[in-house]
DRENTI-670601 format. One record per residue (C-alpha): residue number from 0; residue in three letters; x negated, y, z. Coordinates in steps of 0.02 Angstrom, whole numbers. Layout:
% residues N
- NUM  ALA  X  Y  Z .
...
//
This chain:
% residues 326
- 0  UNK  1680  1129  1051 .
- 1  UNK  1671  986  968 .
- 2  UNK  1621  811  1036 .
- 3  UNK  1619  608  1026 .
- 4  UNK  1698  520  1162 .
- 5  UNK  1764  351  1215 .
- 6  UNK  1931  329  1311 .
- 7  UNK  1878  132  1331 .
- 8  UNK  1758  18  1312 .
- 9  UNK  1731  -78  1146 .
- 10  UNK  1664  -92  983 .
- 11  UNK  1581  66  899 .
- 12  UNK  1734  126  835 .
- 13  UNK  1835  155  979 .
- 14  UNK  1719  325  980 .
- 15  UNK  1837  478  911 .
- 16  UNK  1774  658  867 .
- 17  UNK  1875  811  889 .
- 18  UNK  1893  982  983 .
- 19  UNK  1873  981  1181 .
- 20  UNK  1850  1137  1293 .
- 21  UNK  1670  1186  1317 .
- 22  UNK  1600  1166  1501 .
- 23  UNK  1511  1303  1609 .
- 24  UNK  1392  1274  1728 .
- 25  UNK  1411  1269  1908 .
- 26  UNK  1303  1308  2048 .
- 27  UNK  1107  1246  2016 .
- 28  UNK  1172  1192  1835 .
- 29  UNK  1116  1249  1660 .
- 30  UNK  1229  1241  1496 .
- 31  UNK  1150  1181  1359 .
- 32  UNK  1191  1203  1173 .
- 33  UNK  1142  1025  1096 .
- 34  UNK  1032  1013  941 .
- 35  UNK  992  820  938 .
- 36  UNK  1088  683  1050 .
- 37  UNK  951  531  1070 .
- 38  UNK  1014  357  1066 .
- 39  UNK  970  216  1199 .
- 40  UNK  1027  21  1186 .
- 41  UNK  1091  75  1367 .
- 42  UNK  1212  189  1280 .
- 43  UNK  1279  85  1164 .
- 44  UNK  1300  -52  1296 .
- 45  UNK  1384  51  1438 .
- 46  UNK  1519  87  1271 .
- 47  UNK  1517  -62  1218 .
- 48  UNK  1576  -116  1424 .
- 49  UNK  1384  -248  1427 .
- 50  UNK  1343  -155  1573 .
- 51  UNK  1476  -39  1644 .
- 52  UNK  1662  -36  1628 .
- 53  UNK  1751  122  1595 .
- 54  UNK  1675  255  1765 .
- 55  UNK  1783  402  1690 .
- 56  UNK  1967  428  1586 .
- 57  UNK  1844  502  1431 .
- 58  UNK  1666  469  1424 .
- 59  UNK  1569  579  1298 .
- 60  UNK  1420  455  1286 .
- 61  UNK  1214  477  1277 .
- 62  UNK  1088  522  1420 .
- 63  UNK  962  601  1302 .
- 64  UNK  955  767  1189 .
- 65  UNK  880  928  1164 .
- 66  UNK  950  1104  1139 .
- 67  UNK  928  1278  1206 .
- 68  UNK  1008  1339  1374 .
- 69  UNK  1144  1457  1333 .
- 70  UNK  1193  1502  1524 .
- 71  UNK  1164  1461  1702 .
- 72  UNK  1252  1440  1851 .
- 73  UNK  1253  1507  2027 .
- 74  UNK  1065  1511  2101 .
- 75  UNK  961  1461  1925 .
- 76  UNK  883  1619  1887 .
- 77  UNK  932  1698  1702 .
- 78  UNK  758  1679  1659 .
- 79  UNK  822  1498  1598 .
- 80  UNK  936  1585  1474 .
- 81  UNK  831  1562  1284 .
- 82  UNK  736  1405  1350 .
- 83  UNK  718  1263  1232 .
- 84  UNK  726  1103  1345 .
- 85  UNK  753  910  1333 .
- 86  UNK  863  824  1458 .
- 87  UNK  868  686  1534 .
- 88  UNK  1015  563  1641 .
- 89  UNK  1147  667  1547 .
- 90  UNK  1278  562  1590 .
- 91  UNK  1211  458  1714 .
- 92  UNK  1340  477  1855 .
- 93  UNK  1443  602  1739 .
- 94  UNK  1562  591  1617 .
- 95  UNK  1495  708  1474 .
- 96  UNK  1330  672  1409 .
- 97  UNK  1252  738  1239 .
- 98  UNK  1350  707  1098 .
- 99  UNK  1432  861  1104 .
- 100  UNK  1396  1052  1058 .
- 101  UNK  1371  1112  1241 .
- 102  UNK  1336  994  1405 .
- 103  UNK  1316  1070  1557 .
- 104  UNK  1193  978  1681 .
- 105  UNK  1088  993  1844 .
- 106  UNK  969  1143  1810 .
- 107  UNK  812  997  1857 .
- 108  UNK  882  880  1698 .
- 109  UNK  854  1004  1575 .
- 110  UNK  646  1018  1588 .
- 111  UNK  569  1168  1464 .
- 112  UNK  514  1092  1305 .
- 113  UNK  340  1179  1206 .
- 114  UNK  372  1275  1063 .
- 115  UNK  306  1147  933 .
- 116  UNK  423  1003  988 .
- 117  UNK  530  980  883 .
- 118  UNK  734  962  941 .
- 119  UNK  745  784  855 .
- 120  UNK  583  725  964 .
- 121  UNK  639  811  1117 .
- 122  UNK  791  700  1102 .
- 123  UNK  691  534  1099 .
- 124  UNK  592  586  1282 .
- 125  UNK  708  563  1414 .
- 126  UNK  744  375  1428 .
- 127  UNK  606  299  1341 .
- 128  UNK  452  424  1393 .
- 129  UNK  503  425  1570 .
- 130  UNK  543  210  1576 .
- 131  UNK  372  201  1474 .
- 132  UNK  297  313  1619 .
- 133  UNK  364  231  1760 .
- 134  UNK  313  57  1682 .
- 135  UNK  133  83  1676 .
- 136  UNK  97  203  1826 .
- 137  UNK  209  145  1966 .
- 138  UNK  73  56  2038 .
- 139  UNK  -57  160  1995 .
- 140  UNK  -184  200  1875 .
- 141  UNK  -241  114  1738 .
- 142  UNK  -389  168  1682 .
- 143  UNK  -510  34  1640 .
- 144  UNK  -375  -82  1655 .
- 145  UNK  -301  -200  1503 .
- 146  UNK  -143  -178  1491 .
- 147  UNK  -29  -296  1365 .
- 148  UNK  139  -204  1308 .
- 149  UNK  270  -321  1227 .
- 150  UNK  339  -251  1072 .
- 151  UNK  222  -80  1029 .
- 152  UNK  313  -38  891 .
- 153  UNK  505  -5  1009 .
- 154  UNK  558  175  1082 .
- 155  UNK  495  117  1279 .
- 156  UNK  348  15  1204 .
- 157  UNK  273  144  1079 .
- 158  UNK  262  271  1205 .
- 159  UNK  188  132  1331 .
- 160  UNK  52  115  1227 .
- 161  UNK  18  293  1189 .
- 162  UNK  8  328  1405 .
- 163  UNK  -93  175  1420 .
- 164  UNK  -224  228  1300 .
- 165  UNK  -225  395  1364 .
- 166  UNK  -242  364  1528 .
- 167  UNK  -400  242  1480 .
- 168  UNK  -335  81  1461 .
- 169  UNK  -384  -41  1329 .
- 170  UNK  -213  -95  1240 .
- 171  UNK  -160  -253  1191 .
- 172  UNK  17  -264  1090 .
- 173  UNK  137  -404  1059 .
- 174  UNK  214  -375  882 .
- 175  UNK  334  -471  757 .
- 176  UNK  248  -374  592 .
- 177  UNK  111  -309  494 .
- 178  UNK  213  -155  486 .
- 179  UNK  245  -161  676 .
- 180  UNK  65  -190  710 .
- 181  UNK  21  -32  635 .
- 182  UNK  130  63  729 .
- 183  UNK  71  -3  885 .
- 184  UNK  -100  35  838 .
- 185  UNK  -64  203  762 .
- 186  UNK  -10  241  958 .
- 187  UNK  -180  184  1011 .
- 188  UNK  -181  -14  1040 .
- 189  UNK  -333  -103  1033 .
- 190  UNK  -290  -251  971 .
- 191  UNK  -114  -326  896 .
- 192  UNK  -53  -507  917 .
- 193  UNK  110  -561  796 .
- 194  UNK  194  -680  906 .
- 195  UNK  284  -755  759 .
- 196  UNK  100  -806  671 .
- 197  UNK  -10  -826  814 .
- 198  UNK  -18  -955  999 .
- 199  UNK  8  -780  1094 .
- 200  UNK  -57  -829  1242 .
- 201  UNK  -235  -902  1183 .
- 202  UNK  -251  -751  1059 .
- 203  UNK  -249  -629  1198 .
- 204  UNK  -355  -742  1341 .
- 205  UNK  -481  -744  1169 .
- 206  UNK  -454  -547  1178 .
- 207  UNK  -503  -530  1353 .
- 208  UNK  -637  -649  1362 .
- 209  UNK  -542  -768  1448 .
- 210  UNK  -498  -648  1599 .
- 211  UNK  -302  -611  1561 .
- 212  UNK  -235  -430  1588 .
- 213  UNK  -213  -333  1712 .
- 214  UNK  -21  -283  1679 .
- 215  UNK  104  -313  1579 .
- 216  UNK  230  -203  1533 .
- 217  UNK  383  -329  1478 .
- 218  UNK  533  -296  1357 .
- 219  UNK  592  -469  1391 .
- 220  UNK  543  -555  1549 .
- 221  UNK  632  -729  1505 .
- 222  UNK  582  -750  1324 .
- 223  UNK  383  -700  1360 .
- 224  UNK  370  -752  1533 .
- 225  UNK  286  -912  1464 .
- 226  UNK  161  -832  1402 .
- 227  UNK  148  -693  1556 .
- 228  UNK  122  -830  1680 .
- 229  UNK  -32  -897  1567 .
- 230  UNK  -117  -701  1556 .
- 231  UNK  -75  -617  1703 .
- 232  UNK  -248  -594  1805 .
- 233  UNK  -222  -613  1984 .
- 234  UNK  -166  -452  2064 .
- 235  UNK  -77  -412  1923 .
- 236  UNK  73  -310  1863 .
- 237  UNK  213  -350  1771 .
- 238  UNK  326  -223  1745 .
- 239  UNK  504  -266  1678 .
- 240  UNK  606  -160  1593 .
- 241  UNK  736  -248  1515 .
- 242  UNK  763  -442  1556 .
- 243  UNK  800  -501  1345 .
- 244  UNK  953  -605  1282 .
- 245  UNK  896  -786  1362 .
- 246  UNK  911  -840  1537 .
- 247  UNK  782  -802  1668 .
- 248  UNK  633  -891  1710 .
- 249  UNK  655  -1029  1842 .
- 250  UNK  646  -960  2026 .
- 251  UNK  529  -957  2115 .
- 252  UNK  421  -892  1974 .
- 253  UNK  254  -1009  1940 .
- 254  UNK  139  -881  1897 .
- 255  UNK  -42  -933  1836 .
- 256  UNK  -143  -814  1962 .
- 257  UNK  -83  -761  2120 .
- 258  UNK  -35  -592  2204 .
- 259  UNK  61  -541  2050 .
- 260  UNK  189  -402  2079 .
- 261  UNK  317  -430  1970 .
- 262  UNK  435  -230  1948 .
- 263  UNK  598  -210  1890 .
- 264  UNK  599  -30  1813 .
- 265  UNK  768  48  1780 .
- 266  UNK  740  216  1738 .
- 267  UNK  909  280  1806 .
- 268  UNK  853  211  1975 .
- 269  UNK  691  271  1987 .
- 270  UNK  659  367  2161 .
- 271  UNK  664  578  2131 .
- 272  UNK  469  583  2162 .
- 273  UNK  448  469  2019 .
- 274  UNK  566  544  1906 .
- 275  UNK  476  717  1932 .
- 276  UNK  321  659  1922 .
- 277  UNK  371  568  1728 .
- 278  UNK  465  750  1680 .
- 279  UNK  295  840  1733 .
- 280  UNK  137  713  1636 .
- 281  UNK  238  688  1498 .
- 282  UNK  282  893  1474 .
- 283  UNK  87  919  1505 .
- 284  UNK  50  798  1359 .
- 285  UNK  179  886  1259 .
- 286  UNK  64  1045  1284 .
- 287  UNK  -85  956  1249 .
- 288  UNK  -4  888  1067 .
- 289  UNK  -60  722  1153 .
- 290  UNK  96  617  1118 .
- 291  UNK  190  547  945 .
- 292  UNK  349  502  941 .
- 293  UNK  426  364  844 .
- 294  UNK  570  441  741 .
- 295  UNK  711  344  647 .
- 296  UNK  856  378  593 .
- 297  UNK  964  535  600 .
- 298  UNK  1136  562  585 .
- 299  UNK  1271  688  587 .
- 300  UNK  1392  698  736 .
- 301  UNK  1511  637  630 .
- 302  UNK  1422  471  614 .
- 303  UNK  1397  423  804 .
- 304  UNK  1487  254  768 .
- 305  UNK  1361  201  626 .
- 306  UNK  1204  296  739 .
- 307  UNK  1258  167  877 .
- 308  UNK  1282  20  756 .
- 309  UNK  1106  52  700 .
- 310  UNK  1021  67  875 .
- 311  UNK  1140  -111  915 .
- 312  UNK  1081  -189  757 .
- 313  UNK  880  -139  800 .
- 314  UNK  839  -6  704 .
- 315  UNK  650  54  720 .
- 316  UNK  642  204  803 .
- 317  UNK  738  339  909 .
- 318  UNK  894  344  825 .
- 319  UNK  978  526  857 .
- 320  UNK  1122  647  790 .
- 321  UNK  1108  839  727 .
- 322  UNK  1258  900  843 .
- 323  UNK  1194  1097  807 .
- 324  UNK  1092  1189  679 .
- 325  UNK  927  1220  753 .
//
């Protein structure tokens, strides 16, 4: 079959292509033939050695795809056989992840995917759907709440806002753009501030009447947290999912209002119960066409070392490659 992979960590193009043999599952595993490898900064940062040195001799990179199981293992009934599913944690743990014609993974990582998905969206679930998930329901519900997502208009922010909404929450987004801002408000925020244009923190406290928000769901802990601290209504959330480029707030935190739980989400971490309950909401509002997904760009296998190059530089967008015709 053929594949990208890494032998060590570095730049994009230490990534080759070529012919490797094809996997077969083992007991409670499905193989999978890939249609569209999804992209994650955490992918291009575990190559790149940011946040993990080499865990295997030859990596084949990316937690996230679709495809259609072409076999099971030992105790995964054949029923499986024909499914269309999107995966998630493909190589989390493992050495071969998506970028490759066929991955075989735990029969639970590969969850069915409704007919009208399409392979390129299924690709773009896995990490950002289930961080976004896990960001605003860990501690709950919340409906009726108001619920400020940094950066709308990124992969784990777009679909933040979308499960917000849905869920009944008025929105509030942090944005850079007029062209950001419509995304964000496309996925159903309320209200948009650009942080580049506007004093963030008294344009949302004018938003909410002067009561704050309820939680925060944070892109970049460090570089917001001043204006977090000034929002955040006492018994709060902020949930962090990734902690930006600048060094972190002062410790002990001074937070404005008090009982504030402040979560670190890593989505690779998150306990089973929470990682089943993600895979089964967000498959429901698959069914229920109740989810968009913010699409960018698409490249051939060929190109993995440009795809990752884009998702380093910030593209906008889930940035995934066709591995198999459809």
């Amino acid at each position: 079959m053929r594949a990208v992979w890494y032998e060590r960590n570095g730049p994009a193009d230490v990534m080759q292509i070529g012919e490797i043999p094809m996997p077969g599952p083992g007991p409670g595993e499905v193989l999978v033939r890939i249609v569209s490898s999804g992209i994650n900064p955490s992918d291009w940062k575990r190559r790149a050695g940011q946040t993990r040195s080499m865990e295997f001799p030859r990596v084949i990179p990316h937690q996230d795809g679709s495809g259609v199981v072409e076999a099971v293992g030992e105790g995964v009934p054949e029923s499986r056989v024909g499914e269309r599913v999107w995966l998630y944690e493909a190589q989390y743990g493992r050495p071969f992840g998506t970028a490759a014609e066929y991955t075989a993974q735990p029969s639970h990582h590969a969850v069915a995917m409704p007919d009208d998905i399409t392979f390129q969206q299924g690709a773009c679930l896995g990490v950002p759907a289930m961080t976004a998930h896990r960001c605003v329901f860990a501690d709950g519900p919340v409906a009726g709440k108001t619920v400020l997502v940094a950066g709308g208009a990124g992969a784990v922010g777009n679909y933040a806002v979308q499960l917000a909404a849905l869920d009944g929450a008025t929105v509030i987004s942090t944005v850079s753009s007029d062209h950001k801002a419509q995304i964000a408000r496309d996925a159903g925020a309320a209200h948009t501030v650009n942080y580049r244009e506007e004093n963030t923190a008294q344009r949302i406290m004018e938003l909410t009447g002067g009561e704050g928000v309820d939680h925060i769901v944070e892109v970049d802990f460090a570089g917001n947290f001043p204006v977090s601290r000034e929002v955040i209504r006492p018994n709060g959330v902020i949930a962090i999912y990734a902690q930006g480029t600048v060094a972190q707030p002062p410790v002990p935190l001074q937070i404005r209002s008090s009982n504030v739980t402040v979560r670190s989400v890593l989505v690779y971490d998150m306990p089973e119960r929470a990682k089943q309950d993600a895979t089964e909401q967000i498959t429901a509002l698959l069914e229920q066409d109740k989810l968009t997904h913010l699409l960018g760009p698409r490249f051939p296998l060929e190109s993995a070392a440009e795809a990752h190059q884009a998702v380093e530089g910030g593209a906008i967008g889930n940035v995934t490659l066709d591995v198999t015709n459809a």
